[in-house]
DRENLUM-293616 format. One record per atom (N, C-alpha, C): residue number from 1; residue in three letters; atom name; x, y negated, z. Coordinates in pm, whole numbers. Example, Ala and Ser with C-alpha at 12.3 -4.5 7.8 and 13.67 -1.06 7.14 Angstrom:
% residues 2
PT  nr rest atom     px     py     pz
PT   1  ALA    N   1319    569    780
PT   1  ALA   CA   1230    450    780
PT   1  ALA    C   1320    330    780
PT   2  SER    N   1285    225    708
PT   2  SER   CA   1367    106    714
PT   2  SER    C   1290     -3    787
END
This chain:
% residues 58
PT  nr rest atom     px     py     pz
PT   1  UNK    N  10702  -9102   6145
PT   1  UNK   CA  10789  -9003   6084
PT   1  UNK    C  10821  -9044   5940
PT   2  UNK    N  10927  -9059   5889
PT   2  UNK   CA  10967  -9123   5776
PT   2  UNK    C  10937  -8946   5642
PT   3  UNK    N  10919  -8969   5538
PT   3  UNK   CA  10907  -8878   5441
PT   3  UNK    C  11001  -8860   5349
PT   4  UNK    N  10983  -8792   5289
PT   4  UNK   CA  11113  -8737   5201
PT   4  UNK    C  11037  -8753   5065
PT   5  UNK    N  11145  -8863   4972
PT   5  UNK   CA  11094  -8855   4831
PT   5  UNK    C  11096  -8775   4751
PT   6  UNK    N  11122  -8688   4774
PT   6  UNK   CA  11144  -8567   4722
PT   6  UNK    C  11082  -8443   4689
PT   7  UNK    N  11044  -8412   4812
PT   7  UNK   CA  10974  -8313   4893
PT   7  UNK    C  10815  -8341   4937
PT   8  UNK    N  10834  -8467   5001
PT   8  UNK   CA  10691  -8535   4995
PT   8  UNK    C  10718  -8466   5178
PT   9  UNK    N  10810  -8407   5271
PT   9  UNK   CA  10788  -8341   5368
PT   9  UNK    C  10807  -8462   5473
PT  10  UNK    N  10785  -8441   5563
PT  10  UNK   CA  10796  -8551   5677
PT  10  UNK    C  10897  -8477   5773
PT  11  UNK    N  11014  -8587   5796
PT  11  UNK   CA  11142  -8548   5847
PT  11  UNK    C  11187  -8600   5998
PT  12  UNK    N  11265  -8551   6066
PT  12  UNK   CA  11339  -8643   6149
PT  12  UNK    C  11427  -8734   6106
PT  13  UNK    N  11517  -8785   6022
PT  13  UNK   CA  11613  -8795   5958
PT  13  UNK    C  11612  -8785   5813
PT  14  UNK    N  11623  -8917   5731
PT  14  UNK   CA  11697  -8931   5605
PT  14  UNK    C  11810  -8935   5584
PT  15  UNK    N  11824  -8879   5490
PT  15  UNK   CA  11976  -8912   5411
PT  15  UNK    C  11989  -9000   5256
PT  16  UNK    N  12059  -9097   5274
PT  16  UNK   CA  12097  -9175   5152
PT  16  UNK    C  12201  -9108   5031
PT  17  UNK    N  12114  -9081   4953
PT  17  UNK   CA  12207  -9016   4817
PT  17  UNK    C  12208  -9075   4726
PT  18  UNK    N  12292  -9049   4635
PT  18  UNK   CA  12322  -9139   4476
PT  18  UNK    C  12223  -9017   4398
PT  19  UNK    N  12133  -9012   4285
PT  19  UNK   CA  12107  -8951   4208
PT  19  UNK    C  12014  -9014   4089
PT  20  UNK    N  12054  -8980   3995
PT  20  UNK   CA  12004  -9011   3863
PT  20  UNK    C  12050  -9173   3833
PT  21  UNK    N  12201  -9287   3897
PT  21  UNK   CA  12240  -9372   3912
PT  21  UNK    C  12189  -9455   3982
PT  22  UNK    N  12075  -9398   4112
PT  22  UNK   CA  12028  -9478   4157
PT  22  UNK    C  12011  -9390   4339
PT  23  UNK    N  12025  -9484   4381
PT  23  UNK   CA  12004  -9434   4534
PT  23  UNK    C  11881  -9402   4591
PT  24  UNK    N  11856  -9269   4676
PT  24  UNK   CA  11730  -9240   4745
PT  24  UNK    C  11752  -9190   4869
PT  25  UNK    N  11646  -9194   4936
PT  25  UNK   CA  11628  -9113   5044
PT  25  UNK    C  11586  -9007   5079
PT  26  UNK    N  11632  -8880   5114
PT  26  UNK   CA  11562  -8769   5104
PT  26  UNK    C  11637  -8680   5235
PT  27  UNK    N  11549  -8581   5267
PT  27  UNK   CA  11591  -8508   5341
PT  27  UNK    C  11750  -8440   5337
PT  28  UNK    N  11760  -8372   5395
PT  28  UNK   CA  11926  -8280   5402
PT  28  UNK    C  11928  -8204   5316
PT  29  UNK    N  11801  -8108   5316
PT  29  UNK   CA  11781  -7981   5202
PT  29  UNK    C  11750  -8053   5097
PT  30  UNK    N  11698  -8151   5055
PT  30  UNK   CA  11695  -8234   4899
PT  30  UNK    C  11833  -8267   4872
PT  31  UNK    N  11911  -8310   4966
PT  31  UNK   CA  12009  -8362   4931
PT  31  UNK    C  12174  -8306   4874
PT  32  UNK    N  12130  -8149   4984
PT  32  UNK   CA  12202  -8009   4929
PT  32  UNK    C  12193  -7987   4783
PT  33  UNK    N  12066  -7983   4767
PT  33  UNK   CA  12022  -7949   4639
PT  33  UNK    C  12049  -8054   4505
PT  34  UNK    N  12005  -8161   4569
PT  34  UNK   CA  12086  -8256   4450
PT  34  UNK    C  12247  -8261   4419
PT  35  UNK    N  12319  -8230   4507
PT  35  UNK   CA  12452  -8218   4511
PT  35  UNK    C  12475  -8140   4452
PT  36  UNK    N  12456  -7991   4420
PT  36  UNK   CA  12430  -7895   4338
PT  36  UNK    C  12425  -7922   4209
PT  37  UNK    N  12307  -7959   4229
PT  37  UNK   CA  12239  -8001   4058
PT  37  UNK    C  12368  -8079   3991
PT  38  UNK    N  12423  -8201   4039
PT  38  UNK   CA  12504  -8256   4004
PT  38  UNK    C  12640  -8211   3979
PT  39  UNK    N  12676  -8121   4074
PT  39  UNK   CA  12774  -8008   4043
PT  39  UNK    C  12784  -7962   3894
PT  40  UNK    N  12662  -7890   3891
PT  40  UNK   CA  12626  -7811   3770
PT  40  UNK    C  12628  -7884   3608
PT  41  UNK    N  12548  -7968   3609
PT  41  UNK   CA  12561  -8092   3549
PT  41  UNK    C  12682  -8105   3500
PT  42  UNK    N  12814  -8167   3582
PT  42  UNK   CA  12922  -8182   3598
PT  42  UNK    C  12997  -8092   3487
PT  43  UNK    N  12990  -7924   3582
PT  43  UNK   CA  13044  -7845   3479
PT  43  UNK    C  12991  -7821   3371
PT  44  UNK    N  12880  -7780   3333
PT  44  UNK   CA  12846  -7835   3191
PT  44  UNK    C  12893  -7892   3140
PT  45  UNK    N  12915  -8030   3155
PT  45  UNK   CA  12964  -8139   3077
PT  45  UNK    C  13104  -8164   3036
PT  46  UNK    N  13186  -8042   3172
PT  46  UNK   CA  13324  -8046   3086
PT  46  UNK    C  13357  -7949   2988
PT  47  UNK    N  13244  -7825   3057
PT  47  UNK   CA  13264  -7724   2937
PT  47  UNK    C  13241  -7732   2820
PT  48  UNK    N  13143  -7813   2784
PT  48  UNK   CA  13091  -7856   2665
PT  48  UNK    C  13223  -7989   2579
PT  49  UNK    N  13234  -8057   2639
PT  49  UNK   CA  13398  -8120   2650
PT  49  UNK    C  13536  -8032   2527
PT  50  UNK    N  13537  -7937   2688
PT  50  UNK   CA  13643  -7853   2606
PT  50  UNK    C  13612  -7807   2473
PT  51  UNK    N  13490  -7729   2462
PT  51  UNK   CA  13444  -7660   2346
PT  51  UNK    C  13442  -7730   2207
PT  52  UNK    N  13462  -7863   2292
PT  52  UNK   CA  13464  -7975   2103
PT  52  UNK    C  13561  -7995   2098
PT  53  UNK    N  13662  -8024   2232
PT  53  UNK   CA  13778  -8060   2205
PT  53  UNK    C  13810  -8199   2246
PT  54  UNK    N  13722  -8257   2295
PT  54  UNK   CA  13731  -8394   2372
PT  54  UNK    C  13836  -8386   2475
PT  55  UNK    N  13989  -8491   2413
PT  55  UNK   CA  14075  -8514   2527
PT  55  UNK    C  14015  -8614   2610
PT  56  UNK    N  13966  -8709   2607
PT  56  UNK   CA  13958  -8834   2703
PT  56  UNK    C  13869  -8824   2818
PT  57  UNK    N  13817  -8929   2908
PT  57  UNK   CA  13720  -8906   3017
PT  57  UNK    C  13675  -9030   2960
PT  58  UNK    N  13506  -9067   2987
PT  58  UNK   CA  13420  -9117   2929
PT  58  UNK    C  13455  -9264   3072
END
C-alpha cells in the first residue's frame, strides 16, 4: 500500500502535485487541500498587489 506524504495515511492511489515548487505525492484529500491553499495564497498575493499598486506580473 503506497502512503501519503502528507498525511502519513496509507492509500489506494497517489496523486502527483506541484507544491512548494516541487512535486509530491499525496493522496486526493491532500491534494484538494493543497490546491486550496494555493488558491488562497494566490489571492492574497494579488490583493496585496493591488493595495500597493503593483501594475506588472512577477
Amino acid at each position: 500500500m503506497p502512503v501519503c506524504r502528507t498525511c502519513k495515511d496509507e492509500v489506494d492511489e497517489l496523486v502527483s502535485v506541484k507544491a512548494e515548487g516541487r512535486r509530491i505525492k499525496v493522496c486526493e484529500d491532500c491534494a484538494e487541500r493543497l490546491a486550496e491553499e494555493a488558491e488562497i495564497a494566490e489571492m492574497s498575493e494579488s490583493a496585496m498587489q493591488d493595495m500597493m499598486g503593483y501594475k506588472g506580473r512577477r
